[in-house]
N, C-alpha and C positions, 0 to 999 in steps of 0.2 A: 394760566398763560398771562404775561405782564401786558398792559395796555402798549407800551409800546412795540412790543411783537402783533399784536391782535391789528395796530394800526399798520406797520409795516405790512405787513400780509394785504390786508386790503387796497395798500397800495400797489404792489404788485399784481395783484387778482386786478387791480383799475388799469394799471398799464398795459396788460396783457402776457404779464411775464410766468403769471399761476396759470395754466388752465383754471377753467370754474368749475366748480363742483357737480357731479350729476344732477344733483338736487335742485338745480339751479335753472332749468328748463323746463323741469314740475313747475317752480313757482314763477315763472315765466307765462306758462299756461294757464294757469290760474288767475292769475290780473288778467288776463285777456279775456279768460269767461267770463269773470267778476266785471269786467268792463262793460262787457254783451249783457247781464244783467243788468245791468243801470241803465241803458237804453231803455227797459221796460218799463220803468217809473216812471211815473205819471208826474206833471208839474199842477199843483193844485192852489185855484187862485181865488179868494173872494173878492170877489168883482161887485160892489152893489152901486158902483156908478162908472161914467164914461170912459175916466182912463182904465179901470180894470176890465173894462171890455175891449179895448183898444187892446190893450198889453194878450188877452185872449186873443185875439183876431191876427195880432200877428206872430206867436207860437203858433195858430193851427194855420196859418201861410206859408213857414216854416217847416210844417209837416213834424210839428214837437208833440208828443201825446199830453194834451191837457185834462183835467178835470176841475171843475168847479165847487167853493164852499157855496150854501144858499142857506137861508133861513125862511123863506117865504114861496110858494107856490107862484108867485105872479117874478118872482128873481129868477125865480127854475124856467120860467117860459121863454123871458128873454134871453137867457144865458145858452137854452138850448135851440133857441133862433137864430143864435149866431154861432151853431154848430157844434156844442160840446156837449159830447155824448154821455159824461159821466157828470153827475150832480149827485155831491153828497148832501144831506140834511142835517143841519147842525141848530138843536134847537136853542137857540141863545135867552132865552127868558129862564131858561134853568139848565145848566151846563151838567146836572147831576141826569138831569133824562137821555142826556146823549148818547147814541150808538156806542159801539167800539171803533175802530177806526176802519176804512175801506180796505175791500178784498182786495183791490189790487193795491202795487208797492208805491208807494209814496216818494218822490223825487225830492225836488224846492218846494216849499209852499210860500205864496205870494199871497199879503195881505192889502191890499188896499184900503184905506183908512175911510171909514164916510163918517164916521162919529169913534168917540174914545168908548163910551160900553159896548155898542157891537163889536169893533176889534179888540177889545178885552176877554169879551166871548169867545170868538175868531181863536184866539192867542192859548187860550188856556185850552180850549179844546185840540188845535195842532199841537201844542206842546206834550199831549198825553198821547201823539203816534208816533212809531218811527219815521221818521225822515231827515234826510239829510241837513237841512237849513230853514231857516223861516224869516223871511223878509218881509217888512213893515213898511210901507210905503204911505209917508206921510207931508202936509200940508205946513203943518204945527211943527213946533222946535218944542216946547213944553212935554209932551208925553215921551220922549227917545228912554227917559230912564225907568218911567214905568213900562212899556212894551220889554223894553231890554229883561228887567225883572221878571216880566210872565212867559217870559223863554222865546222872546225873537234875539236870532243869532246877529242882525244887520237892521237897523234902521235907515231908510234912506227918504231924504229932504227935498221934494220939489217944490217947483212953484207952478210950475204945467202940466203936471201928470203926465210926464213924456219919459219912462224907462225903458223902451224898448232896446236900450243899450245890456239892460240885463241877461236878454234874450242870447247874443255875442256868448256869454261866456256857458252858458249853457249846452252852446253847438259845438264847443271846443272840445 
């Protein structure tokens, strides 16, 4: 079939001139379940100071299912003082000891920067789960090209630690 027939066609199936195909309501149905799945992902955040707890605190205000990266026993106590139920352990002194990635589905994952080797740790270790995105949330303009290399999709630049704009596109 010639592209301009294949284009024609879908121009009329757009205007309403074709009926749709049966099939067409299958996969109709199917982006909808697929959508219902996605809601069960988890948004998974290392938080090892202020704004990443903040950025926590309001996903679970939100009522957004979060979970937490942690490296430290004394990071898991705050993190789950202020309500997050799921803490993964990620040991960053040797990224070869690490887990496999958590049992439940992985959404965004959200870095927050407290230093360049912890979130290099952070990085390589998200970068080896499924998930959708991984965002980098940084102070510094100097690291965007190394992060970007160890597999964050988005680096983004503050000066206040203030993203809770991110949170928006999440709810959408």
């Amino acid at each position: 079939m010639s592209r301009a027939i294949q284009d024609d066609g879908l121009d009329q199936e757009a205007a309403g001139k074709v009926p749709p195909l049966p099939g067409f309501f299958f996969v109709a149905f199917f982006l909808h379940s697929e959508g219902e799945l996605m809601e069960q992902r988890r948004i998974l955040v290392a938080a090892s100071h202020a704004a990443g707890r903040d950025f926590i605190r309001q996903a679970l205000y939100k009522k957004l299912p979060v979970a937490a990266l942690a490296n430290n026993v004394r990071e898991e106590k705050a993190l789950r003082k202020i309500g997050v139920s799921e803490v993964v352990h990620v040991n960053t002194s040797s990224i070869k000891d690490n887990a496999a990635a958590p049992a439940f589905p992985i959404g965004r994952v959200f870095i927050f920067e407290a230093s360049l080797p912890l979130t290099c740790r952070y990085l390589q270790w998200a970068a080896g789960c499924s998930c959708l995105a991984i965002t980098v949330v940084t102070h510094a303009r100097h690291p965007e090209v190394i992060y970007k290399k160890l597999g964050a999709t988005y680096v983004v630049r503050t000066q206040t630690g203030e993203v809770g704009f991110l949170l928006s596109r999440l709810l959408e």
